[in-house]
N, CA, C and O atoms as CSV, one atom per row, in Angstrom:
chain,resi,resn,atom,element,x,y,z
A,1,UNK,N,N,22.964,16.168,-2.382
A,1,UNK,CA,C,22.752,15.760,-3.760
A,1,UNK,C,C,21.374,15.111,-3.883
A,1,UNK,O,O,20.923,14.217,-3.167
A,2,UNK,N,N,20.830,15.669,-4.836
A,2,UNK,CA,C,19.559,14.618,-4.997
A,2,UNK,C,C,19.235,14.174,-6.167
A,2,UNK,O,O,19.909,14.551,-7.125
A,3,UNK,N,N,18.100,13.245,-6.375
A,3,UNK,CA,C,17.976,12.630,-7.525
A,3,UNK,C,C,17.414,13.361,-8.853
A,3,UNK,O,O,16.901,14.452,-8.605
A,4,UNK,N,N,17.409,13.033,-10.019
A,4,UNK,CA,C,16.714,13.836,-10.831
A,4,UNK,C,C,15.314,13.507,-10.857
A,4,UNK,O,O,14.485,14.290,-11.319
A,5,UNK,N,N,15.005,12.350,-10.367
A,5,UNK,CA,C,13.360,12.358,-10.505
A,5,UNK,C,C,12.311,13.143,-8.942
A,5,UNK,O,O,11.092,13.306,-8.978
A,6,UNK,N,N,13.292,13.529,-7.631
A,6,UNK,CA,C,13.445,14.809,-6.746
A,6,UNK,C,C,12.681,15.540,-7.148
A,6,UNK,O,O,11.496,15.809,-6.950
A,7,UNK,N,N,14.141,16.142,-8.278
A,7,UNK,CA,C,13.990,17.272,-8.656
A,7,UNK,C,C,13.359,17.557,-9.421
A,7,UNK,O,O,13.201,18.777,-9.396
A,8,UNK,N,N,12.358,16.657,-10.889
A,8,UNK,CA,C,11.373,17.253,-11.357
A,8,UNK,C,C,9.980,16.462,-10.388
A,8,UNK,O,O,8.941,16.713,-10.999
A,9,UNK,N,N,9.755,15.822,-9.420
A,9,UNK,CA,C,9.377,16.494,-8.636
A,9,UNK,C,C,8.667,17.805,-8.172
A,9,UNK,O,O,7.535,18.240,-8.383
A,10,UNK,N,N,10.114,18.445,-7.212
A,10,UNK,CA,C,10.110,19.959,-7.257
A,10,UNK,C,C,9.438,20.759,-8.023
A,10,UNK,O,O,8.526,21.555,-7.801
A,11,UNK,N,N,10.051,20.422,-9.030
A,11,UNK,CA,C,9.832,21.537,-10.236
A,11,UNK,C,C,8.413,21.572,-10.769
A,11,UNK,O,O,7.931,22.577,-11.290
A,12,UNK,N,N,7.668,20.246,-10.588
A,12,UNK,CA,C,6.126,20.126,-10.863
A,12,UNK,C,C,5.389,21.008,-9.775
A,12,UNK,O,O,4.626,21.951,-9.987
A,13,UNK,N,N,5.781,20.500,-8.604
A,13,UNK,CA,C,4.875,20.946,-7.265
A,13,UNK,C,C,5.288,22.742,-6.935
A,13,UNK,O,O,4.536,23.568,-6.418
A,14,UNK,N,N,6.316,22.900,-7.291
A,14,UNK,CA,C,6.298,24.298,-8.291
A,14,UNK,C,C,5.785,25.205,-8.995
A,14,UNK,O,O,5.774,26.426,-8.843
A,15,UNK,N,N,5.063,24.096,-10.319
A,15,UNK,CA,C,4.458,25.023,-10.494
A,15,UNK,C,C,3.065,25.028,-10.700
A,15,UNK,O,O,2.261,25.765,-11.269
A,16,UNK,N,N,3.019,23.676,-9.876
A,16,UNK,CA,C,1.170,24.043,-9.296
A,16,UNK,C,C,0.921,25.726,-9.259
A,16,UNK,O,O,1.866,26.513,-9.205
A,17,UNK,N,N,-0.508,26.150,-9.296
A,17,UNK,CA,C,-1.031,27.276,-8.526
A,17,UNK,C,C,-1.263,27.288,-7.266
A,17,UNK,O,O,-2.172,26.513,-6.971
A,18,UNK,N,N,-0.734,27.954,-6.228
A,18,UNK,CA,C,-0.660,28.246,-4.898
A,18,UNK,C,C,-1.745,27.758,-3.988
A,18,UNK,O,O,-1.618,27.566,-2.778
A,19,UNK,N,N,-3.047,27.544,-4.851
A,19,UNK,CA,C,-4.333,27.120,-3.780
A,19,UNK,C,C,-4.022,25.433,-3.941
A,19,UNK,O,O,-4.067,24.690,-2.960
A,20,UNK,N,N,-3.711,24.959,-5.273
A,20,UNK,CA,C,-3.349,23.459,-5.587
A,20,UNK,C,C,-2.259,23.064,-4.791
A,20,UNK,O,O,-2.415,22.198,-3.929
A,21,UNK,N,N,-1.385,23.499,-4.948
A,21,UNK,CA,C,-0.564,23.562,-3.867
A,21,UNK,C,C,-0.341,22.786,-2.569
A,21,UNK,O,O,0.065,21.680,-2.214
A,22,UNK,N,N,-0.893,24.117,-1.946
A,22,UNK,CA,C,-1.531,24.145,-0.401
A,22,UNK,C,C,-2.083,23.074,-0.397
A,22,UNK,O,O,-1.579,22.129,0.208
A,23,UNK,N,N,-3.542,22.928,-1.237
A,23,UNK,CA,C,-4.095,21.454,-0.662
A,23,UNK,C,C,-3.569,19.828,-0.479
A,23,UNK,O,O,-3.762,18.933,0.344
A,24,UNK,N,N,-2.583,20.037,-2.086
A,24,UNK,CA,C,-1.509,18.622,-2.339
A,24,UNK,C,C,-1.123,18.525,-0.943
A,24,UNK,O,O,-1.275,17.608,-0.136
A,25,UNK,N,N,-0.489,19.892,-0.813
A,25,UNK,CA,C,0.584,19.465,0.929
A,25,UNK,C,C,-0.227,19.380,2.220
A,25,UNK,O,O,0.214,18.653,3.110
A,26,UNK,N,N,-1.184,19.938,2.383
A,26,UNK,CA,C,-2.021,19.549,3.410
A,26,UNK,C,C,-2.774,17.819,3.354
A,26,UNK,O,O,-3.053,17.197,4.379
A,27,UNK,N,N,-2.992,17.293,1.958
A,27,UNK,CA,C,-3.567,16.188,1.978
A,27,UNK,C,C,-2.213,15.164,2.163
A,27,UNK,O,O,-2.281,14.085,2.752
A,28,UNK,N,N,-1.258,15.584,1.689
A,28,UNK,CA,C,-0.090,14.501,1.501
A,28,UNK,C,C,0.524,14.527,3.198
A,28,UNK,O,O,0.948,13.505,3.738
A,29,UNK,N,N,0.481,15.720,3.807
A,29,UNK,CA,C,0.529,15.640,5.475
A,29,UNK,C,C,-0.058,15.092,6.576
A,29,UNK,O,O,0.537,14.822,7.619
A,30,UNK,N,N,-1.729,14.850,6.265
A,30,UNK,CA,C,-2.334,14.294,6.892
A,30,UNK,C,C,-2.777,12.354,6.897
A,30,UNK,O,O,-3.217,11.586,7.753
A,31,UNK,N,N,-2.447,12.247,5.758
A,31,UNK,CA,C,-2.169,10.699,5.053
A,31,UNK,C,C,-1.890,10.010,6.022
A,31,UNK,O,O,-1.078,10.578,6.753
A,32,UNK,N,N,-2.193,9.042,6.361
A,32,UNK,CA,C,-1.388,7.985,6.974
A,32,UNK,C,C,-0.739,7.015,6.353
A,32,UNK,O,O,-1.147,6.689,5.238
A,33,UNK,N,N,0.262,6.425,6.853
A,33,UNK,CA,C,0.739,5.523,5.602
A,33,UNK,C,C,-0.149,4.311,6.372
A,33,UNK,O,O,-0.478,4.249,7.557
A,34,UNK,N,N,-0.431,3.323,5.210
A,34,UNK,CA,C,-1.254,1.552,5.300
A,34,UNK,C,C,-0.137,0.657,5.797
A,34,UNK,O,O,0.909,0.470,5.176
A,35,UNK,N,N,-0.472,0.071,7.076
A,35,UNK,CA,C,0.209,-0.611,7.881
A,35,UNK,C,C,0.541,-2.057,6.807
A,35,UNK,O,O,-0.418,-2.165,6.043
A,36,UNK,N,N,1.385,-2.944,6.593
A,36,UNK,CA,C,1.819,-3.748,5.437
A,36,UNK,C,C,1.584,-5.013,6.739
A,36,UNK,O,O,2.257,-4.945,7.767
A,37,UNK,N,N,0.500,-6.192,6.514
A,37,UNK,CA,C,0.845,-7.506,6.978
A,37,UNK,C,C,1.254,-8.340,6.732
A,37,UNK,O,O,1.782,-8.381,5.621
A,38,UNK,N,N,1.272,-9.038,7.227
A,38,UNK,CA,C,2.383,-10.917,6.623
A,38,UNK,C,C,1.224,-11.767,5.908
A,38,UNK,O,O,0.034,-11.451,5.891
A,39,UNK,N,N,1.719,-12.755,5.396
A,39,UNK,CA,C,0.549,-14.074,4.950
A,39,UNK,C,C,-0.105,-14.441,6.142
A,39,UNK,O,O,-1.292,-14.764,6.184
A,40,UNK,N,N,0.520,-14.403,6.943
A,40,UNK,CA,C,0.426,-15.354,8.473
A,40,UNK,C,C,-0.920,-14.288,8.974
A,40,UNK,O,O,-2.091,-14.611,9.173
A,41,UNK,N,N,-0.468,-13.331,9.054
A,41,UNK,CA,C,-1.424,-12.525,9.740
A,41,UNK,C,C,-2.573,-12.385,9.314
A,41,UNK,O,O,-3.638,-12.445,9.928
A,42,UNK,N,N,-2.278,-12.110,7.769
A,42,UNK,CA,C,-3.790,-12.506,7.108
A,42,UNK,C,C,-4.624,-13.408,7.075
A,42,UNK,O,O,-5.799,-13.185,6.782
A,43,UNK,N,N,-3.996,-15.033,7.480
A,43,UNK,CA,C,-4.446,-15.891,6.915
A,43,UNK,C,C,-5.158,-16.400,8.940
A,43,UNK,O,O,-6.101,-17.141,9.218
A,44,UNK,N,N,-4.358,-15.742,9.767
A,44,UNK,CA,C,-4.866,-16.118,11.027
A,44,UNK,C,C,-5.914,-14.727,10.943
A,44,UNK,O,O,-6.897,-15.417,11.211
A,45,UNK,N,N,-6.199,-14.058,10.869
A,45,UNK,CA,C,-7.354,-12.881,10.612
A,45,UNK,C,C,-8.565,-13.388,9.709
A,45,UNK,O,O,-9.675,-12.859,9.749
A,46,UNK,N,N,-8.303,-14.258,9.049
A,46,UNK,CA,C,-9.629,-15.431,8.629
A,46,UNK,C,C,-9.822,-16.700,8.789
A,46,UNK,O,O,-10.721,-17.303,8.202
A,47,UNK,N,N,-8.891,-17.320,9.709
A,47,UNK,CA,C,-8.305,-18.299,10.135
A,47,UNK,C,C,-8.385,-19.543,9.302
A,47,UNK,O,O,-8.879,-20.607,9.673
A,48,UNK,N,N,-7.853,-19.296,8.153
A,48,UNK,CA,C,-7.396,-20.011,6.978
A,48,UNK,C,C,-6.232,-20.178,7.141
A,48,UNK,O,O,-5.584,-19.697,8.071
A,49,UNK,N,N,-5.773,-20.937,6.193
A,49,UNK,CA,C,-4.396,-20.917,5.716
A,49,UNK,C,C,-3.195,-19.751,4.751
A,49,UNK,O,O,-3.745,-18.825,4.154
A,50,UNK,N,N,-2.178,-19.822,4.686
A,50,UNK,CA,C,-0.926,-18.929,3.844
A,50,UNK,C,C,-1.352,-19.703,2.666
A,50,UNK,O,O,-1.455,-19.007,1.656
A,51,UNK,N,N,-1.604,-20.851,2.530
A,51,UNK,CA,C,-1.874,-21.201,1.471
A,51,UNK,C,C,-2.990,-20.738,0.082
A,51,UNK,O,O,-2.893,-20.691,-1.145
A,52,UNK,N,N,-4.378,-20.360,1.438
A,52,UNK,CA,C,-5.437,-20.267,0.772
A,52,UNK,C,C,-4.834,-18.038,0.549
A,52,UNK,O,O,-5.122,-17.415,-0.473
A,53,UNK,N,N,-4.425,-17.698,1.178
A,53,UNK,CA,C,-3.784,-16.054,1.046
A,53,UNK,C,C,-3.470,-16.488,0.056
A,53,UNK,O,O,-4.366,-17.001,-0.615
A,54,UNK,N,N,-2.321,-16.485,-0.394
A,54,UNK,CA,C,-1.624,-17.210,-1.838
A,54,UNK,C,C,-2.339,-17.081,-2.889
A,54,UNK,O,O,-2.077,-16.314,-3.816
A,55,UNK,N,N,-3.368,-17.880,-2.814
A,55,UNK,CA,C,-4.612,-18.273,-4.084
A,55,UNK,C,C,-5.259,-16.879,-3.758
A,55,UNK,O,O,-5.035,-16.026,-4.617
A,56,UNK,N,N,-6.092,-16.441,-2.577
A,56,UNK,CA,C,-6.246,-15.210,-2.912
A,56,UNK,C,C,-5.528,-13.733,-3.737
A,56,UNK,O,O,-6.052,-12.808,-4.359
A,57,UNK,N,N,-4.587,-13.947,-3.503
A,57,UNK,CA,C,-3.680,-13.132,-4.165
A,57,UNK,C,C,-3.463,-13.404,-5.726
A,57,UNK,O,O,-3.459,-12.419,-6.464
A,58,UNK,N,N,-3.268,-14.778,-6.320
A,58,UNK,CA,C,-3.358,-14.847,-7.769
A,58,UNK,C,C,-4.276,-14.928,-8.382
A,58,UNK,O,O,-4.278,-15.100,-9.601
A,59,UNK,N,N,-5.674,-14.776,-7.369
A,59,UNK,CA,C,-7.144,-14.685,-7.952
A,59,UNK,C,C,-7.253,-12.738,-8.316
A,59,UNK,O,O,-7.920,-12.138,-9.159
A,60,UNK,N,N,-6.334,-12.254,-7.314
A,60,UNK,CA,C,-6.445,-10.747,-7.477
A,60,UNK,C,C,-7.411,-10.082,-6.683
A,60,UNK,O,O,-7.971,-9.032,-6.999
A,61,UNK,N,N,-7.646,-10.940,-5.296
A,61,UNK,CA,C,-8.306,-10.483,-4.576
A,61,UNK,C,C,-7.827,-9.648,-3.175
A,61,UNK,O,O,-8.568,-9.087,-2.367
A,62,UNK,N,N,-5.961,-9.776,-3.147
A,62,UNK,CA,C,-5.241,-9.394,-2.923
A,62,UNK,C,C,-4.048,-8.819,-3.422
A,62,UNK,O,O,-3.657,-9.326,-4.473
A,63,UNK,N,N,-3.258,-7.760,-2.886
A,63,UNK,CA,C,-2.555,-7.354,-4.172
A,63,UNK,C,C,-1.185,-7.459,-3.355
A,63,UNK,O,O,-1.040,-6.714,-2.387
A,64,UNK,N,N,-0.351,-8.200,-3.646
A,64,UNK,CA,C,1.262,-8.370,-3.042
A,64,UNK,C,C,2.074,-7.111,-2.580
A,64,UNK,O,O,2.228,-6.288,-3.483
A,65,UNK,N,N,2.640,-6.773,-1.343
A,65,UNK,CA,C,3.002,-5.791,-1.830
A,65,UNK,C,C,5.072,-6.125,-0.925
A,65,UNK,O,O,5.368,-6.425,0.232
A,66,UNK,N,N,5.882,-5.896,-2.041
A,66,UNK,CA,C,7.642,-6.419,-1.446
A,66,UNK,C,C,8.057,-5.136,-0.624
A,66,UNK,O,O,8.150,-3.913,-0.722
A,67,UNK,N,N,8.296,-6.456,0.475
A,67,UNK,CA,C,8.723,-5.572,1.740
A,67,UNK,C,C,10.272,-5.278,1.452
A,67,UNK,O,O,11.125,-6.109,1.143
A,68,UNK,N,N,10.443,-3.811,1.637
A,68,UNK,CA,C,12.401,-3.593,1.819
A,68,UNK,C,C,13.289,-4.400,2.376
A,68,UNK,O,O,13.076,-4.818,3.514
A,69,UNK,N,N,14.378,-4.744,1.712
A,69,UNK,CA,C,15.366,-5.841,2.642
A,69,UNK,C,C,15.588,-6.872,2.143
A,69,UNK,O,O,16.667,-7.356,2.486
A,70,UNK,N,N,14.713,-7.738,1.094
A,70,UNK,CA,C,14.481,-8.973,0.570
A,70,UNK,C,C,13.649,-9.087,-0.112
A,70,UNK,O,O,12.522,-8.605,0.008
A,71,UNK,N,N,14.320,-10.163,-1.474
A,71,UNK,CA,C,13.847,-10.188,-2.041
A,71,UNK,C,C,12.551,-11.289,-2.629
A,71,UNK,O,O,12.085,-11.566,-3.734
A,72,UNK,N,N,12.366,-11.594,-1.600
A,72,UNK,CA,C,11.250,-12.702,-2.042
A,72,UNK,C,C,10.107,-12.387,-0.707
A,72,UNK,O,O,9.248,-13.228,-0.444
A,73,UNK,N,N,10.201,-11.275,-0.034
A,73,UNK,CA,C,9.110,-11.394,1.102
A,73,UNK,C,C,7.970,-10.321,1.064
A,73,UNK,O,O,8.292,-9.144,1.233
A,74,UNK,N,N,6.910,-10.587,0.894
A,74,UNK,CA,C,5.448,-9.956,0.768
A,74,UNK,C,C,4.648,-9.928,1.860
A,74,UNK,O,O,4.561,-10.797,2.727
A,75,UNK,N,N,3.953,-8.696,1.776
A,75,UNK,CA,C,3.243,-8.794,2.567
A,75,UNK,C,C,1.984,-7.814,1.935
A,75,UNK,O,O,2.148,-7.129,0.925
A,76,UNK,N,N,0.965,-7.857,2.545
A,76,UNK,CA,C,-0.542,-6.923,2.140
A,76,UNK,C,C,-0.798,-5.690,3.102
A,76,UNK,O,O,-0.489,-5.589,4.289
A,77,UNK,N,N,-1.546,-4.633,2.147
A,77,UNK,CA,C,-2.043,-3.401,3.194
A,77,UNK,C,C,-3.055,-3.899,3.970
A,77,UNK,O,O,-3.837,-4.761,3.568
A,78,UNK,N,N,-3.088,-3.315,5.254
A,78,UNK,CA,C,-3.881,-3.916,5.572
A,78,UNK,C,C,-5.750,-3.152,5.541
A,78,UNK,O,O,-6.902,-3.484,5.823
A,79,UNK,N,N,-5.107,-2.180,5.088
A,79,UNK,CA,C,-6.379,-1.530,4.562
A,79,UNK,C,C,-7.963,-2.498,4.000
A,79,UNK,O,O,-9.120,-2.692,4.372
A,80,UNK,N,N,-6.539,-3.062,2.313
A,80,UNK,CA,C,-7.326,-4.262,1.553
A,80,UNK,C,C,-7.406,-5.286,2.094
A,80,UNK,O,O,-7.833,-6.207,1.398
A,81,UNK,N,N,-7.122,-5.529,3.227
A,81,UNK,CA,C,-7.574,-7.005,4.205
A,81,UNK,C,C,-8.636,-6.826,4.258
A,81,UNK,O,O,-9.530,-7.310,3.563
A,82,UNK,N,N,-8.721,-5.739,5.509
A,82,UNK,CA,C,-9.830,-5.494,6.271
A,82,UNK,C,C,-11.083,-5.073,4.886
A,82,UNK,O,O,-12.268,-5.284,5.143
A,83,UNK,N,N,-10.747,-4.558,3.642
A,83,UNK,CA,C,-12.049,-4.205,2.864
A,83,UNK,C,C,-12.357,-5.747,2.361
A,83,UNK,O,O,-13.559,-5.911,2.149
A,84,UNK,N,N,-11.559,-6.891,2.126
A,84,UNK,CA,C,-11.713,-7.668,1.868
A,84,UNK,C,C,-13.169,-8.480,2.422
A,84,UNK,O,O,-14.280,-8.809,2.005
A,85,UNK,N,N,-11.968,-8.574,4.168
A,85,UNK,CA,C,-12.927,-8.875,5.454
A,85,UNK,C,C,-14.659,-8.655,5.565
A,85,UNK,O,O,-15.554,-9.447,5.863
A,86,UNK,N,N,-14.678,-7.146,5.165
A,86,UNK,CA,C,-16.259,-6.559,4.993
A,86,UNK,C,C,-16.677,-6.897,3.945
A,86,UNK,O,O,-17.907,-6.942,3.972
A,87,UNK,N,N,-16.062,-7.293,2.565
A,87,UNK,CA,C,-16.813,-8.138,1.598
A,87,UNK,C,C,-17.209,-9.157,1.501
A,87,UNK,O,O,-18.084,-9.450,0.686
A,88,UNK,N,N,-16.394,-10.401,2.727
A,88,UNK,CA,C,-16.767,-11.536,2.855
A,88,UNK,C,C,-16.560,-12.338,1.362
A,88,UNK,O,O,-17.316,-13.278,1.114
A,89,UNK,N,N,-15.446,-11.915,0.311
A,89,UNK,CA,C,-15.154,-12.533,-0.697
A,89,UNK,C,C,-14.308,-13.247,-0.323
A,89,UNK,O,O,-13.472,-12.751,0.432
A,90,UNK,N,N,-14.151,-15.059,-0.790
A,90,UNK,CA,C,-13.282,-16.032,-0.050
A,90,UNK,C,C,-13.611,-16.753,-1.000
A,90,UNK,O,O,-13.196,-17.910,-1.069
């Protein structure tokens, strides 16, 4: 059984044209998924505080992202760490 939002889905990637297609699924195959860190990790990766993460995050210099399982626990890609990191914005 699957869901209806699946199945239109499906039905979109469907009816791409065959070269669109191909590329969607070759780019969506090769993707990696963005490893998700803790406050902690972030905040020892600039060796600040969870606190000062925090304020980064409601400044919007980080973007929250809720980990499965619970409901109050966040964590960041670590993609936007590390672009953070090379911006040296703090």
């Amino acid at each position: 059984m699957t869901s209806p939002a699946l199945q239109m889905a499906r039905l979109a990637l469907a009816a791409l044209p065959p070269g669109e297609r191909a590329q969607l699924l070759a780019e969506s195959s090769t993707a990696k998924p963005d490893r998700i860190v803790t406050r902690s990790e972030v905040a020892e990766r600039f060796g600040r505080t969870t606190r000062a993460v925090d304020a980064w995050a409601a400044r919007g210099l980080l973007h929250k992202v809720k980990l499965p399982g619970s409901s109050r626990a966040v964590g960041f890609r670590l993609s936007e760490v590390d672009s953070l990191m090379e911006g040296g914005a703090q």
